[in-house]
C-alpha positions as CSV (number, residue, x, y, z in Angstrom):
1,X,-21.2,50.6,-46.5
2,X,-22.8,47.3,-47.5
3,X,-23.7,45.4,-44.7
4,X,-22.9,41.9,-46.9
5,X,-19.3,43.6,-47.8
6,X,-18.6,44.1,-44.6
7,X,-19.3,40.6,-43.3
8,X,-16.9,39.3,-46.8
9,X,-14.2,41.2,-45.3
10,X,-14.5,40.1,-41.3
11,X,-14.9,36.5,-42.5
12,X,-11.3,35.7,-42.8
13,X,-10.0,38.0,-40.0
14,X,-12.5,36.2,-37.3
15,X,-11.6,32.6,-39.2
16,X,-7.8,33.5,-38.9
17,X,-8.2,34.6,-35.0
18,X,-10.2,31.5,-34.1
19,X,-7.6,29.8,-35.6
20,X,-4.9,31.2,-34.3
21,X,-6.5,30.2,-31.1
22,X,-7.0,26.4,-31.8
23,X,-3.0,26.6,-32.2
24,X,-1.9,28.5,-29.6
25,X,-4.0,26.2,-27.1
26,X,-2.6,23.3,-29.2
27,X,1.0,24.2,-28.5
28,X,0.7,25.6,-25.6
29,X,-0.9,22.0,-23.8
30,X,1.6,20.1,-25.4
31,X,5.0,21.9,-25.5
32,X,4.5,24.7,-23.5
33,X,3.7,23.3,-20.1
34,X,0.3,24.8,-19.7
35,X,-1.6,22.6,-17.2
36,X,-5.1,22.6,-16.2
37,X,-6.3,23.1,-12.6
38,X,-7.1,19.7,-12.0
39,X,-3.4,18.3,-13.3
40,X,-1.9,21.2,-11.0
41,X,-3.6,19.8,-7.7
42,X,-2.7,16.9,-8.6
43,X,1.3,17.8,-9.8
44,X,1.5,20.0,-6.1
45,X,-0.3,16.9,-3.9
46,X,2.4,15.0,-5.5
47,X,5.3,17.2,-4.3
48,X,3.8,17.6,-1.0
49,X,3.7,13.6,-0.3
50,X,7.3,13.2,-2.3
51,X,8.6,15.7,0.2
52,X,6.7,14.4,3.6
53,X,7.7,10.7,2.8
54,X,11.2,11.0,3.6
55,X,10.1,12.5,6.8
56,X,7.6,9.7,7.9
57,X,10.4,7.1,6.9
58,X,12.9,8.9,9.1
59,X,10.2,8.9,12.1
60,X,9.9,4.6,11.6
61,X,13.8,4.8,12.1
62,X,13.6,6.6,15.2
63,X,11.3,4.0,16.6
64,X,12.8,1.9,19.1
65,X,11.0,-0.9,18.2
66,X,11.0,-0.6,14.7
67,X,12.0,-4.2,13.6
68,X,9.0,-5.9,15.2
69,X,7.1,-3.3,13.8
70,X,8.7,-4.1,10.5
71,X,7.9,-7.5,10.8
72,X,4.4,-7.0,12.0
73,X,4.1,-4.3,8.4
74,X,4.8,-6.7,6.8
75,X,2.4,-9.6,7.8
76,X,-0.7,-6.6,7.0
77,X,-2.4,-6.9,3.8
78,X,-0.6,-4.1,1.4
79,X,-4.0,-1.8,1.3
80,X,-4.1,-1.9,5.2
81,X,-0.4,-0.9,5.3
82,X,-0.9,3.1,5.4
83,X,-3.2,2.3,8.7
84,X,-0.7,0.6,10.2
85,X,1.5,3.2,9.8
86,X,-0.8,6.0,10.8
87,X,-1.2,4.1,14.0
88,X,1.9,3.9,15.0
89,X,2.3,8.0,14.2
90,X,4.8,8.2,11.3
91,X,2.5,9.2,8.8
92,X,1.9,12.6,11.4
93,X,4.1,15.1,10.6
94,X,5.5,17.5,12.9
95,X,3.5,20.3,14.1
96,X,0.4,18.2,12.8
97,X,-2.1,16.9,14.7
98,X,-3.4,14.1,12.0
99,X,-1.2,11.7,9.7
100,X,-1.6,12.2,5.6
101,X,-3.2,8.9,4.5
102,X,-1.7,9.5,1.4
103,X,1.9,9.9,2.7
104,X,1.4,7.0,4.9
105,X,0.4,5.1,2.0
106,X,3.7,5.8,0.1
107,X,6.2,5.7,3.6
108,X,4.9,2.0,4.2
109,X,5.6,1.0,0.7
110,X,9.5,2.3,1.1
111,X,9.6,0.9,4.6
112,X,8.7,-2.6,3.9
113,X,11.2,-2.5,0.6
């Protein structure tokens, strides 16, 4: 066989799969909940903190002292508040040894709402 007729006849096959592919990744990014690994760390850190909040929230409630604290929240600048709740041990979770700045972050901003 003609190596130029054989190229003629793989053209369209190999443009029709490349495609194909340009679709599928199309479709699948946009409709069908394909994610990349970035935007899945980020979706699961997410759930972690939405789940942990609650937690840190209920631990300021158990405080004895938690309406001076409240007041004293309140009087801190809003980018110091996650401190100020990881020094007074909210933020640190049960069985944990450290608080998640990031939880503490979002259980100050519900606490002093």
């Amino acid at each position: 066989m003609d190596m130029e007729k054989i190229k003629q006849n793989l053209s369209p096959g190999i443009m029709g799969a490349v495609a194909g592919a340009a679709v599928l990744a199309i479709v699948g990014f946009n409709w069908g909940g394909w994610v990349t690994g970035d935007d899945a760390s980020d979706m699961a850190r997410t759930a972690v903190v939405d789940r942990l909040v609650p937690i840190c929230v209920g631990q300021f409630n158990m405080d004895t002292d938690k309406v001076s604290k409240l007041a004293e929240l309140k009087k801190v600048d809003s980018w110091s508040r996650g401190e100020f709740v990881v020094k007074q041990g909210w933020a640190t979770m049960p069985g944990s040894k450290e608080a998640n700045s990031s939880v503490a972050r979002d259980c100050a901003e519900k606490i002093s709402t």
